[in-house]
N, C-alpha and C positions, 0 to 999 in steps of 0.2 A: 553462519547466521548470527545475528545478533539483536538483543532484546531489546524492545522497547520498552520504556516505565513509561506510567499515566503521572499526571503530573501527581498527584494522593500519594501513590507510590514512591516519586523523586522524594516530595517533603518530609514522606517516613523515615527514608533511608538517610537522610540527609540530619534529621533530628536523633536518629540513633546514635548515628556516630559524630554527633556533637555533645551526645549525652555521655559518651564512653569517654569525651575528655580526648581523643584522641588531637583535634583539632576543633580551632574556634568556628564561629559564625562569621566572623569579622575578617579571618585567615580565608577562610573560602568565598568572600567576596572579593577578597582582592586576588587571587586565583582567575576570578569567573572576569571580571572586569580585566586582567590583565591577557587572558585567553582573546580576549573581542579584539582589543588594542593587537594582540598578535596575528590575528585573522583578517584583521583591517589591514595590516600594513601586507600578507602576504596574496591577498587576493587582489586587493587594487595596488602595487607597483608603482602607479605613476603616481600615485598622492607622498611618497616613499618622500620628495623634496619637499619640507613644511612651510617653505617661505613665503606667506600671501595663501596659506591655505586656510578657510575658515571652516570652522564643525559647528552643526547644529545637536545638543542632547536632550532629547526627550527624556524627562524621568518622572515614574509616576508612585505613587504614595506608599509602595512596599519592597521590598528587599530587590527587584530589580530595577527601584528606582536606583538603590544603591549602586547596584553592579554600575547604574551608565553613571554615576558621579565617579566611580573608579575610572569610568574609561576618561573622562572628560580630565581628569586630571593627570594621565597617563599623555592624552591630545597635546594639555598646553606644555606638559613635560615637553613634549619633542618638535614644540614652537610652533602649534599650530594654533589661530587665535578661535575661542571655544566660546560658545554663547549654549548657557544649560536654561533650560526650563520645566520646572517644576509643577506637576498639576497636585491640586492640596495644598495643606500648610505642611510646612517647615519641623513645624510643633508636631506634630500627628507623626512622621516616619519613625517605622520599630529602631532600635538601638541600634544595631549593624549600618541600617541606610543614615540613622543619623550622624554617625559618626563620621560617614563617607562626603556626608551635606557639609558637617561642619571643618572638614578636610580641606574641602573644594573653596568652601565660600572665606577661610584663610579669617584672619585677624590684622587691624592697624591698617597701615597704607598699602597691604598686599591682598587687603579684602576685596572681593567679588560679588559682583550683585549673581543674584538667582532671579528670572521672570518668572512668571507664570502663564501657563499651555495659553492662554488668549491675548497671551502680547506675541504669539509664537507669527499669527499670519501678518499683522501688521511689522513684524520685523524684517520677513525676507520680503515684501514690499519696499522696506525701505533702506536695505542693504544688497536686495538681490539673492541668487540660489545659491546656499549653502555648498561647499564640494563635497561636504559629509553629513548626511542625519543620521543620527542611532536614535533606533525607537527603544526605550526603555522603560517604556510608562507601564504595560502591565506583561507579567508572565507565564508561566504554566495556571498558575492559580488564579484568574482570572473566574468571577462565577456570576457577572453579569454582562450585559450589552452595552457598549460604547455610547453615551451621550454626544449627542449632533457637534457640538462644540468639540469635543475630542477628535471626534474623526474629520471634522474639518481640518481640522490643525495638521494631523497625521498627513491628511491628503495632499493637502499645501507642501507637508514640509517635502513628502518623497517625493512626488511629482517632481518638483524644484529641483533638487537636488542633482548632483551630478551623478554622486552612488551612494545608496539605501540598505543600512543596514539592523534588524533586529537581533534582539538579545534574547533569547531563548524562544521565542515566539513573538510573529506578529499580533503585536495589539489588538485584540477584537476577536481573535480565534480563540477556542476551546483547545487544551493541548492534545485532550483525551480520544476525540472526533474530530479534528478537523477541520468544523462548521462554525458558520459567523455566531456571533454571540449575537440575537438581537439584527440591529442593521447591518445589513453587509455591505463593507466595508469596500469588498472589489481591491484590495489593495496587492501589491507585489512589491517587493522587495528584493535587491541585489544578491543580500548574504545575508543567512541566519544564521547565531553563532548560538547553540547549545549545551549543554552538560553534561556530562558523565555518560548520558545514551540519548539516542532520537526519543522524541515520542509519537505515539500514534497519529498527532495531528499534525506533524512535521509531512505525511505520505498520504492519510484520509483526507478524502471531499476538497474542499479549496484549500486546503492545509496545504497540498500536492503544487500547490499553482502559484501558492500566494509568496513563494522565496523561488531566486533560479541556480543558489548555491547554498549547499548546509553543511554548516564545519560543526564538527562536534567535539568536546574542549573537556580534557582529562582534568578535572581539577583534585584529583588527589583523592579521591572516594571508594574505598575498597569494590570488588568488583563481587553481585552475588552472584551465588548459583540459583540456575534458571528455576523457575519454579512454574506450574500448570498453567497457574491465573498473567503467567506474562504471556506477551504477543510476542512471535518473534518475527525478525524482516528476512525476508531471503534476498540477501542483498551479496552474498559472494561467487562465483564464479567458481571456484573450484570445489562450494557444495554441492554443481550438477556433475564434476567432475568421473565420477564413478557410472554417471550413465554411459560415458563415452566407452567403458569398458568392458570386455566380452574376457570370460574363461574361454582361455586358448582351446581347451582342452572338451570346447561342449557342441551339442550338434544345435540342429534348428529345433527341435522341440524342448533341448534345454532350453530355450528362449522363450519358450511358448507360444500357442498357435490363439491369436487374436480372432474371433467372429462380430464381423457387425453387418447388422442388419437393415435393409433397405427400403427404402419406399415401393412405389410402382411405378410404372412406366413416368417418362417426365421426370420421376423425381427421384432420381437416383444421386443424382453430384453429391449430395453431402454426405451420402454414405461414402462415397469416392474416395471424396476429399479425407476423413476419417480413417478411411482403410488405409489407402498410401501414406497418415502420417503413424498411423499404428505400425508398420513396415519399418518405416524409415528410421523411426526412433527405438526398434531395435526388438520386436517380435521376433520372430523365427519365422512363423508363417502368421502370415492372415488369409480369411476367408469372408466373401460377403455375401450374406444370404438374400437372395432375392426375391419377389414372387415371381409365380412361371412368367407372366406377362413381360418383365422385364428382364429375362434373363437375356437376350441377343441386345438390348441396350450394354447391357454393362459387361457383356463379353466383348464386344466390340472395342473398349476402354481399358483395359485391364489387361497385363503381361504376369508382373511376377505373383499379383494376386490373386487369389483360387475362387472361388465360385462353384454355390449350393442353390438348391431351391428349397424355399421357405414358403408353403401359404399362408399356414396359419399356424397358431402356437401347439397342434398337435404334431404337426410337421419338424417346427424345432425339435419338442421336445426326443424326437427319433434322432436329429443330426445331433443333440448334446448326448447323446448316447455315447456317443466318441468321447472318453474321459481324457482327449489330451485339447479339448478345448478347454485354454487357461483362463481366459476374460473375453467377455461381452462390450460390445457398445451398440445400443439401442435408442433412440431421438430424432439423428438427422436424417431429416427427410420422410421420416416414415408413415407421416401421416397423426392427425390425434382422431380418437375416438377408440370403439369397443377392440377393436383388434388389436391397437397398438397398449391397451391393456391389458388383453389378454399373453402377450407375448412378452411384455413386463414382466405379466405374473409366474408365466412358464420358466424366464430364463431367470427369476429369480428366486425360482423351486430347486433347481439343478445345483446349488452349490458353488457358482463360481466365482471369481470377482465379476463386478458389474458397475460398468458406466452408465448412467441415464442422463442425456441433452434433451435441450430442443421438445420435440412431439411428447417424447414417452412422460415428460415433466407436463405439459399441457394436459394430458390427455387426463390427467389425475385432480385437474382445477373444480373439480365439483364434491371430490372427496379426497382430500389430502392423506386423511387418516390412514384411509385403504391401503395409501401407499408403504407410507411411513410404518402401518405392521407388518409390511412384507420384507422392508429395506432393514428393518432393527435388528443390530448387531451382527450383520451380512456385512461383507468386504464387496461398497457398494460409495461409492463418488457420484453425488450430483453436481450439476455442471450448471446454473441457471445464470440467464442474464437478468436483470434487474426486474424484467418485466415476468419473466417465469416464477422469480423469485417472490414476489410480489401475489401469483397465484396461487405459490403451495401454503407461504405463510404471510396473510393480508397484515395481521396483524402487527406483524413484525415488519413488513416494509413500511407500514405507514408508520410506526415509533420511527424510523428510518428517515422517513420524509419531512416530519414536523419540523417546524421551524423553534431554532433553540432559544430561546430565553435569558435560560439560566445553564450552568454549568455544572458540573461534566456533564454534557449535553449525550443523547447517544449516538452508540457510535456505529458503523460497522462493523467492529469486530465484536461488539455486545449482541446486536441482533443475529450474525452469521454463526455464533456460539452459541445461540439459544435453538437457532435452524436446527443444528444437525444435532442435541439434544432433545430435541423435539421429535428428529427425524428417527432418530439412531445409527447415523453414519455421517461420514465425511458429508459436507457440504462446500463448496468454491462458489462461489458467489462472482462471479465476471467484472469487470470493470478497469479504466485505469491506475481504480485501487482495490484490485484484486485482493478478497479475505477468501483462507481456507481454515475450515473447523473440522474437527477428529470428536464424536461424540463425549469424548473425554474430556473435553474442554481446552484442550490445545490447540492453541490457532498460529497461522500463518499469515503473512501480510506481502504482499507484491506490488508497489507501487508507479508506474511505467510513468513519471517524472522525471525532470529536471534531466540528470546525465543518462536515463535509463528512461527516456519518452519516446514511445514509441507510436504517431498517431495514427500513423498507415497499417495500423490494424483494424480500425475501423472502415472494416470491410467485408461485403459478404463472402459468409464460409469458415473468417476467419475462427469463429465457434468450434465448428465442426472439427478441422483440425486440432485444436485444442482438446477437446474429447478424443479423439485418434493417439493425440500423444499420451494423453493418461493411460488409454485402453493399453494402447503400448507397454507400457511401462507395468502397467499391473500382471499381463501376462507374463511380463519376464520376473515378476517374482514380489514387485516394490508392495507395500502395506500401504494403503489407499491415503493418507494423508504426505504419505515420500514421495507416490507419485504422482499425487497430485501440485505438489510443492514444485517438484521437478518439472515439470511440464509448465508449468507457469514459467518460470524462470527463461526456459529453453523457449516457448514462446514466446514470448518477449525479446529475446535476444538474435531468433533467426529473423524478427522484423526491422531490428536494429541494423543486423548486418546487410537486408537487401537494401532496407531504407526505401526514398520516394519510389512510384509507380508498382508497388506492392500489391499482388491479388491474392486470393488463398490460397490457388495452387503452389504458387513461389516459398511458403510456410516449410514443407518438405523438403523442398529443395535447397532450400539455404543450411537443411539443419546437418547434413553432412561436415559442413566447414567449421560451422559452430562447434561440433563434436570433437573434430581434429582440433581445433584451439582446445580444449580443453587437457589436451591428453597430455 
């Protein structure tokens, strides 16, 4: 894994060790400008011939104006002909971009005009689409909304353009959340080139949408160690690596024996669906608890999975009597009201780990609290989609929902770190930007974008096995934020591997291959 900085964070880290003398201001922009120039030429190839190639540069009033007058002069380096535009005055840029302005714009008869952002639409009017625009006008630090004129210009130029590149962030986004500042923008871009580490808003909300390649550019910046208040992405492949793996040497109940429990008749699938991926992602045993009503439904459906009868939560608590039940999944399908809390509240007296989806998270929409003193400091993963999420903490979805203004806007991983402090446990929060939070304040970030979009998860069920994979994983031993980290990851990836015509039964079935690649 690896961390994300907000952008507050980049300019600390960035000021400290400009402050240690170790290196200039001036040194690390031409670093960041010469990383873009190296990312431009290795992503687009065919722009590689300069001859009759024109660049458009966006640059706007602070130090990533600078960075794009480094690139712009790196452009006409390798004979491409480069038209910059500058929003602001000239006068106003800090000492680093000025120096890069007064670089560009030369002296004597090798002087260069600079336009300004509003000769920008009337130029490719009357020149035609640029083969290149770098947006450079603002970057992580951005802390208001685009005026109409700006984002006109922007719109024009990328549109136009043959391919679209930003520098550290698209113009208009918060780097912290993801979300438009103000007007959104709607915009996409070819390639982002950023620094030292992604940030948050690189993966959050339309941050995830709005670039379809992000190169991230070592400029020389000592690397920290991780600290609580950072985000981290789970973005490697060989961090689920260790799921794929079994002691040679252990039976089925070293793996642990998974129980989830069921709706009633009719509505059994998502418990199903659940159990077989609790199975498959590496339990030892599982078990689905039924009511009697349903029991010849889901015997009928069921080979390697066992089957109990459950009515009510005096019922369980006799079957948890069995101390080699390792974890719980409670939600899909089970129905919301008094029973499906009362069977919350049972399996969450027994001491086990504990998943809650779906119902068991509904059923608690009139009194959150209740829940949240049962689940406090229990080895205990919620699982909600946006709209559950929404019912345990309003408050906190709707900070979520507002529309930004001003900057650092919030974000998801502000609100889903507040969740499961609030809650006292793990919280995941569902989406194509999937956040998980550890009561501790460690969070996790999952982003199913660009090389890792998966959209044919949107689909029913797909939930339920995602709760299955945790339940899985917690039985076989994981601490509720690994495996919930884990199962995100590996769901995400067995959707990638089946790709189009994806249902949620297919989730299971894919994740065998997935595992074997890992090994």
């Amino acid at each position: 894994m690896s961390n994300l900085m907000t952008g507050g964070q980049m300019r600390t880290h960035e000021q400290a060790v400009i402050g240690g003398g170790s290196v200039t201001g001036l040194a690390l922009m031409q670093r960041a400008g010469q990383g873009v120039f190296d990312a431009i030429s290795q992503a687009f190839p065919e722009l590689s011939d300069a001859c009759g190639r024109r660049a458009l540069i966006l640059c706007g009033p602070g130090n990533n104006g600078g960075d794009g007058f480094v690139v712009a002069h790196l452009l006409a380096a390798a004979g491409w002909a480069v038209d910059v535009a500058l929003l602001g005055e000239a006068g106003h840029l800090p000492p680093d971009a000025a120096a890069n302005h007064a670089r560009w714009v030369g002296t004597g008869a090798k002087r260069r005009d600079v336009l300004s952002l509003d000769q920008v639409v009337p130029l490719i009017a009357a020149q035609g689409a640029p083969d290149l625009v770098v947006d450079a006008v603002f970057g992580t630090g951005l802390r208001r909304g685009l005026s109409a004129d700006v984002v006109e210009a922007l719109r024009v130029s990328i549109e136009a353009a043959r391919h679209s590149v930003a520098v550290d962030i698209l113009s208009g986004l918060c780097a912290d959340s993801g979300k438009w500042l103000g007007q959104a923008a709607d915009l996409t871009v070819d390639l982002t080139v950023t620094f030292h580490t992604a940030k948050p808003g690189h993966y959050l909300a339309a941050g995830g949408r709005a670039t379809r390649r992000l190169v991230i550019v070592d400029i020389g910046l000592p690397v920290q160690s991780a600290r609580i208040e950072d985000a981290e992405l789970i973005d490697a492949p060989a961090y689920s690596g260790e799921v794929a793996r079994k002691d040679p040497a252990s039976h089925k109940y070293g793996s642990g024996h998974a129980l989830v429990l069921s709706g009633g008749p009719g509505r059994t699938g998502a418990a199903r669906l659940a159990a077989r991926a609790a199975l498959r992602i590496g339990a030892g045993l599982v078990t689905i608890a039924v009511p009697p009503g349903a029991q010849q439904e889901v015997a009928c459906q069921i080979t390697a999975i066992m089957l109990t009868r459950v009515a009510d939560s005096e019922a369980l608590g006799v079957v948890l009597e069995d101390k080699r039940y390792s974890a719980l999944c409670l939600g899909p399908g089970l129905g919301v009201g008094e029973r499906t809390r009362s069977l919350v509240s049972e399996a969450l007296s027994a001491g086990r780990s504990v998943v809650l989806d779906a119902d068991a998270l509904t059923s608690f929409a009139d009194d959150p609290m209740s829940l949240f003193e049962q689940v406090r400091g229990a080895d205990v993963v919620l699982t909600p989609h946006g709209g559950e999420f929404a019912r345990l903490f309003p408050d906190l979805a709707e900070q979520l929902r507002a529309v930004a203004e001003t900057g650092p806007a919030v974000s998801k991983i502000d609100v889903v770190r507040a969740a499961a402090a609030r809650a006292g446990c793990t919280v995941l929060l569902k989406g194509a930007d999937t956040v998980i939070a550890a009561p501790d304040g460690r969070v996790r970030v999952h982003a199913a974008c660009r090389e890792r979009a998966a959209p044919w998860l949107a689909t029913a069920g797909a939930g339920d096995v995602l709760a299955g994979f945790v339940t899985g994983l917690m039985a076989r031993g994981l601490e509720p934020l690994e495996a919930a980290s884990h199962a995100t990851w590996l769901h995400v990836e067995c959707a990638r591997a089946f790709g189009p015509g994806l249902i949620a039964e297919d989730l299971p079935e894919a994740l065998p291959g997935v595992l074997k690649a890992l090994l």
